[in-house]
N, C-alpha and C positions, 0 to 999 in steps of 0.2 A: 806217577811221581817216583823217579829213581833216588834209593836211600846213596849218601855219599859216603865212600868207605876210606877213611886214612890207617896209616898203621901208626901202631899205638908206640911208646918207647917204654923203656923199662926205666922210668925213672921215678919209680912208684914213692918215694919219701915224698920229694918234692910234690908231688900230685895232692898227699894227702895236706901239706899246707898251703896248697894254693885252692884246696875244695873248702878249707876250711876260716883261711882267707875271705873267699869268697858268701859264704854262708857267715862270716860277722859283717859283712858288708851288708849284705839283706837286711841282718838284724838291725843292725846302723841305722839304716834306711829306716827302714818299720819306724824303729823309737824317735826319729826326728821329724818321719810323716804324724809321729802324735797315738799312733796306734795301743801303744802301753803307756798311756795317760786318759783318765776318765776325762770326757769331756765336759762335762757338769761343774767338777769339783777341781779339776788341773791337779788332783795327785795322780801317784803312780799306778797303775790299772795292773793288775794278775790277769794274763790274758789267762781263757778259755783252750784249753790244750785241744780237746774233743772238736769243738768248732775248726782248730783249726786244723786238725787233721783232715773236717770236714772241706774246707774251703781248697787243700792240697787236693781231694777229690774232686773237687768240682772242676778244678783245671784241667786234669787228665781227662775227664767227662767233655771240655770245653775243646779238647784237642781233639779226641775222636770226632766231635762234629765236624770241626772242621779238616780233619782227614777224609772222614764220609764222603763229606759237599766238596773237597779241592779248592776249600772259600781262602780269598786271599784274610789278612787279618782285619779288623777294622778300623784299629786304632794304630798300625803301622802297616798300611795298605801292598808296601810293598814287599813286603814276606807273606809266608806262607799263616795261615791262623793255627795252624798244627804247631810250627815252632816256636810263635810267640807264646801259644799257651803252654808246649811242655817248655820255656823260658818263666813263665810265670809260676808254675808247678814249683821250681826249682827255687825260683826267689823263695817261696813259701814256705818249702823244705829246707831254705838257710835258717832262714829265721826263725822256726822251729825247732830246728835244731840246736843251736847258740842261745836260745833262748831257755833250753831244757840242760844246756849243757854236754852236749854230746859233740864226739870226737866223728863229726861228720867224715871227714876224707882219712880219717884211718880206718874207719870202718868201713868203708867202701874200698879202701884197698885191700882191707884185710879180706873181704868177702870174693872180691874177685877173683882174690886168690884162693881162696877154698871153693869155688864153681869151677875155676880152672882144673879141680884135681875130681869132680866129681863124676864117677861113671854117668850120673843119669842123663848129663850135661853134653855127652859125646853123640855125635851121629848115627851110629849103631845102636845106640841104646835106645834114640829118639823113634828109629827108626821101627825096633821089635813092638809085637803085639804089647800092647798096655805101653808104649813109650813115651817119654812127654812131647804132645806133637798141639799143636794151633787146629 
């Protein structure tokens, strides 16, 4: 499986409103699938933060298998199960996010930008004895 490379633009404002965009959309979603509404009682439910950080693991965990196996997906057969589920990973990380309140896509810009400045981050460094390497 070859990764696909695009090149990126530098239009990191808008990035962070379109990540963040994106993650009230999840959230959206969540609350109209019923997710923060007890089912019993039809009031408003305080989700479980801990679970769901737990469930954003399960996805990456769901991705690796099917990176493993090369399995196509099973509920959208014609992708790969690797992208759906880091696609699901990500819904999950909106929702989470919007839902704690966080400045998801600035903080992902902001962080890029400080990995972009970090020595440990560069080739050379990765490369030296103790470097961060896979």
């Amino acid at each position: 499986m070859m990764p696909v490379f695009r090149i990126a633009n530098d239009n990191t404002p808008n990035h962070a409103a379109a990540i963040n965009l994106f993650a009230a959309d999840c959230h959206a979603a969540s609350r109209k699938a019923g997710w923060y509404t007890n089912p019993t009682t039809g009031l408003a439910l305080e989700r479980n933060v801990p679970e769901m950080l737990c469930l954003i693991h399960s996805e990456i965990s769901e991705a690796m298998e099917g990176y493993r196996k090369d399995l196509p997906d099973d509920k959208l057969p014609h992708r790969r199960a690797v992208e759906v589920e880091l696609a699901d990973a990500m819904i999950r990380i909106g929702d989470l996010a919007t839902y704690l309140g966080c400045d998801l896509g600035g903080a992902i810009v902001e962080k890029m930008a400080f990995n972009a400045t970090r020595e440990d981050h560069k080739l050379e460094a990765r490369k030296a004895a103790g470097g961060k390497a896979f």
